[in-house]
C-alpha positions as CSV (number, residue, x, y, z in Angstrom):
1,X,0.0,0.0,0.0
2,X,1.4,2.9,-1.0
3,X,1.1,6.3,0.5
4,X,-1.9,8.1,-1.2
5,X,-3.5,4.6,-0.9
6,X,-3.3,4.8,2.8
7,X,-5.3,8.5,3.1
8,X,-8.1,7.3,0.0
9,X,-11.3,7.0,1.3
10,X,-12.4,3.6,1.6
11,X,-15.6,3.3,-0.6
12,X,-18.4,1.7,0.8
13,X,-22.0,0.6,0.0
14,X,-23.2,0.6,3.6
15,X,-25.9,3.2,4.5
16,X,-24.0,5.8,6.6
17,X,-25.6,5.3,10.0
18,X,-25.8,8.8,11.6
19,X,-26.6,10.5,7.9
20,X,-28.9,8.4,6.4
21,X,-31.3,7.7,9.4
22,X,-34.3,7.4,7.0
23,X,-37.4,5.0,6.9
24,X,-36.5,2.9,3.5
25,X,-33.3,2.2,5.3
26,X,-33.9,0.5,8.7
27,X,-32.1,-2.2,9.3
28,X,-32.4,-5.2,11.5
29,X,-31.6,-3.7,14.7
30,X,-32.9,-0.1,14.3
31,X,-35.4,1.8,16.4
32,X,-38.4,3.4,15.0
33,X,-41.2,5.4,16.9
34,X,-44.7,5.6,16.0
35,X,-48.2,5.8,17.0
36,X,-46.5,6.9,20.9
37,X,-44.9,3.6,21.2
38,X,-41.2,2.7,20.4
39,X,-40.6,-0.5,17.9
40,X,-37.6,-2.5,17.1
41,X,-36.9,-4.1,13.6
42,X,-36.6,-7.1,14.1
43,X,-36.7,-8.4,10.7
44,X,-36.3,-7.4,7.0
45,X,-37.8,-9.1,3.9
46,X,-38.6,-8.6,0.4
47,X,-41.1,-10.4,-2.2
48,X,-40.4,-10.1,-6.0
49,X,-43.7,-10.4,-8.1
50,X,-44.0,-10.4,-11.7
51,X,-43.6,-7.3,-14.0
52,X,-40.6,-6.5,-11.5
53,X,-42.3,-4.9,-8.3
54,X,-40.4,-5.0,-5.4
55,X,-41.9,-4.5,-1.6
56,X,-39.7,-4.3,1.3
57,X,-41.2,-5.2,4.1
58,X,-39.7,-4.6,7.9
59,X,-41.4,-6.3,10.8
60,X,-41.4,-4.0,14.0
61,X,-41.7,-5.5,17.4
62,X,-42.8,-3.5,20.5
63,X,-43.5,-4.6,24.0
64,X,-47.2,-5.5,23.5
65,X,-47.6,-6.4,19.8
66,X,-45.9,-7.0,16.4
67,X,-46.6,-5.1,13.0
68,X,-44.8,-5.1,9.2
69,X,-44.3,-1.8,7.7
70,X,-44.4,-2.0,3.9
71,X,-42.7,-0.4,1.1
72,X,-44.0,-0.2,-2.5
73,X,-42.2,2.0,-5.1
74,X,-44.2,2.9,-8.2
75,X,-44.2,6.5,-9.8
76,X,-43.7,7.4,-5.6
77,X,-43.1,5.2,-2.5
78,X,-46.2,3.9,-0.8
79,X,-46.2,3.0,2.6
80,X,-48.5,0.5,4.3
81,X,-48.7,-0.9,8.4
82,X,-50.3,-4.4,8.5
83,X,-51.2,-6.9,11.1
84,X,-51.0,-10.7,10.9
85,X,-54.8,-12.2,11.6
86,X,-55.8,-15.6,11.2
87,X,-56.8,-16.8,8.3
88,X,-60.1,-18.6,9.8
89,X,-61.2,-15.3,11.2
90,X,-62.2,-14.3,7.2
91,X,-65.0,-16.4,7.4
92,X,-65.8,-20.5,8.0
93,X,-66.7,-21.0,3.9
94,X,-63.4,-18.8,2.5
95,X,-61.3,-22.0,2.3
96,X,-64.1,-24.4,0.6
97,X,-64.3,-21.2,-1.5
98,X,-60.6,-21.5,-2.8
99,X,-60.3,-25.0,-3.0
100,X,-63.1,-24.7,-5.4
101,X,-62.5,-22.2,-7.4
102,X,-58.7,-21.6,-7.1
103,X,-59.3,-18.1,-6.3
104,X,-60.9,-16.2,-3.3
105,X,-64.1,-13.9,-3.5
106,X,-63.9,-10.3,-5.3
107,X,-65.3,-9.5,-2.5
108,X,-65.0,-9.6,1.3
109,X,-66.7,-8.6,4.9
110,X,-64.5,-8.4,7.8
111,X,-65.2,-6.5,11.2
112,X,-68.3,-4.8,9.7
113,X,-66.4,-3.3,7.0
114,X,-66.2,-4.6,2.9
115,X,-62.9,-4.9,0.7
116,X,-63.0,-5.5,-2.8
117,X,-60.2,-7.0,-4.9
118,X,-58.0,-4.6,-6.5
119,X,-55.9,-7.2,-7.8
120,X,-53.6,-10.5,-7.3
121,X,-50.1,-11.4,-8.3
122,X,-47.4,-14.4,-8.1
123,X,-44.2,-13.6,-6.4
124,X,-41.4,-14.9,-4.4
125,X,-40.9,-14.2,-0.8
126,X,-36.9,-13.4,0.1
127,X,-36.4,-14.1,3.9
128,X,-33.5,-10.8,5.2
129,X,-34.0,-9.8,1.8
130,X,-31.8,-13.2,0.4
131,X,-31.5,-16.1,-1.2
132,X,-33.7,-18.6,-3.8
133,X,-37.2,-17.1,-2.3
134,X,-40.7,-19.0,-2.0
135,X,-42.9,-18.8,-4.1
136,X,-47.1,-17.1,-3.2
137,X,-49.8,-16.2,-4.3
138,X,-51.0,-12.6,-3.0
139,X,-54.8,-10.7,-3.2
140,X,-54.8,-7.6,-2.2
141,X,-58.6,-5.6,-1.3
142,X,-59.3,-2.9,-0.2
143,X,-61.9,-0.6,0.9
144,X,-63.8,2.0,-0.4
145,X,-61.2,4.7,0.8
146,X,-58.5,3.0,-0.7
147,X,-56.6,3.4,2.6
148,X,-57.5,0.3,4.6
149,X,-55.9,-2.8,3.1
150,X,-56.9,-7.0,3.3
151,X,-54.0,-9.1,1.7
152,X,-54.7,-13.0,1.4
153,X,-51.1,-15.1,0.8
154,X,-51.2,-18.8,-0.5
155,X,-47.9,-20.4,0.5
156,X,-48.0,-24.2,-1.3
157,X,-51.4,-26.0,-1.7
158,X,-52.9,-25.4,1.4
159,X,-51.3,-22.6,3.7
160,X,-53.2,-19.6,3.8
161,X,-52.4,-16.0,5.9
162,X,-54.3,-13.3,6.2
163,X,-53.2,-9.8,7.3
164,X,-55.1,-6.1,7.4
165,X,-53.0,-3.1,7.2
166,X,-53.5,0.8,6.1
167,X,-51.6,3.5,4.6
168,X,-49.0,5.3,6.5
169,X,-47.1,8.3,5.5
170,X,-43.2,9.0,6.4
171,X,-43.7,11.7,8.3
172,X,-45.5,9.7,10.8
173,X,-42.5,8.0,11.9
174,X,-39.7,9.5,14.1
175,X,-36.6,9.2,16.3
176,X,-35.1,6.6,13.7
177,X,-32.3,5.0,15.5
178,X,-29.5,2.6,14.5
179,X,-28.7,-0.6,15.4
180,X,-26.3,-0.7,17.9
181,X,-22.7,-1.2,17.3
């Protein structure tokens, strides 16, 4: 190594951790609060689907509950907040429904409220954003807002999740911190 090679800075492709404190870059380890609580990432994935969409997807733990913050980049980036529910809780006749007819309902009740299907796609699911992927099958509803969300996941034949989620701005999110060193 020769002397200007010892004073060249090193290049790097890691987010700097003070200067890019940011949503779209949490990592594993970070610290995010929102909605008066304080949540740790405690996991990042993404899912591929066809035509080349991307969705990043961070799941944030507090002390009480768990949520997965999603984001979608079209002509902007989208951001949604979804829960995990059980599948069984959309309804007793919604798996006879897809066994039959390969597809779910265009349309759905849950908790008083409807969601219509906005659309479907195949994709594969990459665990910390890595590796071969699984393959799903994804519906996406939503309601007549267009800001409360029901997504139904086929895993294989027979595994089913449901989750329900909303839109979420940036803003809403604050005192990003990083993981600790």
């Amino acid at each position: 190594m020769g002397w200007k090679d010892f004073f060249k800075k090193k290049k790097t492709d890691d987010v700097d951790p003070i200067n890019d404190l940011t949503l779209g870059n949490l990592r594993v380890g970070s610290y995010v609060d929102w909605d008066m609580k304080t949540w740790e990432v405690t996991a990042y994935n993404q899912y591929e689907w066809g035509g080349g969409d991307v969705t990043r997807e961070w799941q944030l733990r507090s002390s009480d509950e768990t949520v997965y913050l999603e984001q979608e980049t079209d002509d902007d980036v989208f951001w949604s907040l979804n829960r995990k529910i059980s599948f069984n809780r959309l309804g007793p006749d919604l798996r006879n429904h897809m066994a039959k007819n390969e597809n779910p309902p265009d349309e759905l009740e849950f908790k008083g409220g409807q969601y219509f299907l906005e659309h479907s796609s195949g994709g594969r699911f990459f665990k910390d954003g890595t590796g071969e992927g699984r393959e799903l099958i994804k519906w996406e509803y939503e309601d007549d807002s267009g800001k409360n969300y029901l997504t139904i996941e086929q895993w294989g034949e027979e595994t089913f999740e449901a989750s329900i989620g909303h839109e979420v701005e940036e803003y809403q999110f604050s005192n990003i911190l990083p993981p600790p060193a």
